[in-house]
C-alpha positions as a printed NumPy array, in Angstrom:
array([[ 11.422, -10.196, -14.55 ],
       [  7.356, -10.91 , -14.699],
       [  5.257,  -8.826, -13.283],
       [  1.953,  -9.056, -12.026],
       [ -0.927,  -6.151, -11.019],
       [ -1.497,  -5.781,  -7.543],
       [ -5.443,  -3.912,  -6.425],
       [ -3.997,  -0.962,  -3.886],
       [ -7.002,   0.682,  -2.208],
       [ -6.407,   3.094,  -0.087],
       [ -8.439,   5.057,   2.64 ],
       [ -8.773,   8.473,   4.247],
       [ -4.78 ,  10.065,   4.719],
       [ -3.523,   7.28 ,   1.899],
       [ -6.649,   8.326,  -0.495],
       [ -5.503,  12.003,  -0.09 ],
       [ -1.949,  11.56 ,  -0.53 ],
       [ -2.839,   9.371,  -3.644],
       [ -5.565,  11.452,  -5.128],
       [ -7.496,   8.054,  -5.568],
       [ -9.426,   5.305,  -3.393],
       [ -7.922,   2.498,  -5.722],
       [ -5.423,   1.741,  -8.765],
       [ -3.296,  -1.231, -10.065],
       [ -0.049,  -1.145,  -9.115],
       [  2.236,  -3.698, -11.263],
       [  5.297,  -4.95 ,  -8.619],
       [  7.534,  -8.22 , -10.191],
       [  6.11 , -11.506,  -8.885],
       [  6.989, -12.242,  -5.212],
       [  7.387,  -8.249,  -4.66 ],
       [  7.159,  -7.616,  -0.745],
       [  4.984,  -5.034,   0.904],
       [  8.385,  -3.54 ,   1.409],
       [  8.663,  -3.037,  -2.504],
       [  4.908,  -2.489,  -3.019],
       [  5.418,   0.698,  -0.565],
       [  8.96 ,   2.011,  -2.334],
       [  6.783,   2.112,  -5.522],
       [  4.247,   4.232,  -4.104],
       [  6.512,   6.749,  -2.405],
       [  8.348,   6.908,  -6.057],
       [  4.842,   7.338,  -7.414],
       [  3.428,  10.068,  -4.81 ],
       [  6.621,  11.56 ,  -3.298],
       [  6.832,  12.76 ,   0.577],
       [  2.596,  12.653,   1.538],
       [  2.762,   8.881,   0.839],
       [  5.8  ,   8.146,   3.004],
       [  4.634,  10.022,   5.708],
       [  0.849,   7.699,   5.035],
       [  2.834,   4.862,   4.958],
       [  5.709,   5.349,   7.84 ],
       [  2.073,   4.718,  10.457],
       [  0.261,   2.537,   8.095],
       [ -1.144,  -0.711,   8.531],
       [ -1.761,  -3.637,   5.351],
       [ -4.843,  -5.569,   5.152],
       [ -4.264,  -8.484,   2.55 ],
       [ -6.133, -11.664,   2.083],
       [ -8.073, -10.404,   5.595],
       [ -5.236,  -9.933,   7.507],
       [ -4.327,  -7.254,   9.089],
       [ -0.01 ,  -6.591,   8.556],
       [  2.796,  -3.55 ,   9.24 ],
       [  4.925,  -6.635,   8.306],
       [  6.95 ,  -4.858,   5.269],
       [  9.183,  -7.923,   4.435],
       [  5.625, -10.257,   3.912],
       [  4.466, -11.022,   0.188],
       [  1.831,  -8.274,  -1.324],
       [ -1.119, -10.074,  -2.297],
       [ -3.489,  -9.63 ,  -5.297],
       [ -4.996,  -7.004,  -3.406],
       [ -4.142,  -4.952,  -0.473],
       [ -5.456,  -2.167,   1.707],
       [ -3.665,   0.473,   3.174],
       [ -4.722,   1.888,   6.216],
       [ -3.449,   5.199,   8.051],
       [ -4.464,   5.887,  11.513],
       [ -7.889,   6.338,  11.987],
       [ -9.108,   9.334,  14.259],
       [-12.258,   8.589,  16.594],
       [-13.47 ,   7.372,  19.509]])
């Protein structure tokens, strides 16, 4: 099947559990967010799925927890925040 790179960047609880702000992830074409997020659990194990059990998508400036919608070329994930 073809493949294509997705940009993941990922912020506070997601950057920890990833050790990274941002990486290419390579999903088949027409992947879901559903698949995008079983290949980072594979990738980072048990901190990830806990991250991404709460987290939120932002793709082509739209804000998602949609797991069956398309990844895009780039997406954002986004834990909780904490503040006020």
């Amino acid at each position: 099947m073809a493949e294509h790179s997705v940009s993941v960047r990922y912020f506070a609880a997601a950057a920890e559990a990833a050790g990274c702000t941002k990486e290419e992830v390579r999903v088949v074409v027409g992947a879901s967010l559903a698949d995008l997020r079983a290949v980072l659990v594979g990738r980072y194990g048990p901190s990830m799925e806990r991250v991404l059990t709460v987290a939120a998508f932002l793709q082509d400036d739209e804000l998602t927890r949609d797991l069956a919608v398309a990844a895009a070329s780039r997406v954002d994930v986004l834990p909780p925040f904490a503040g006020g």
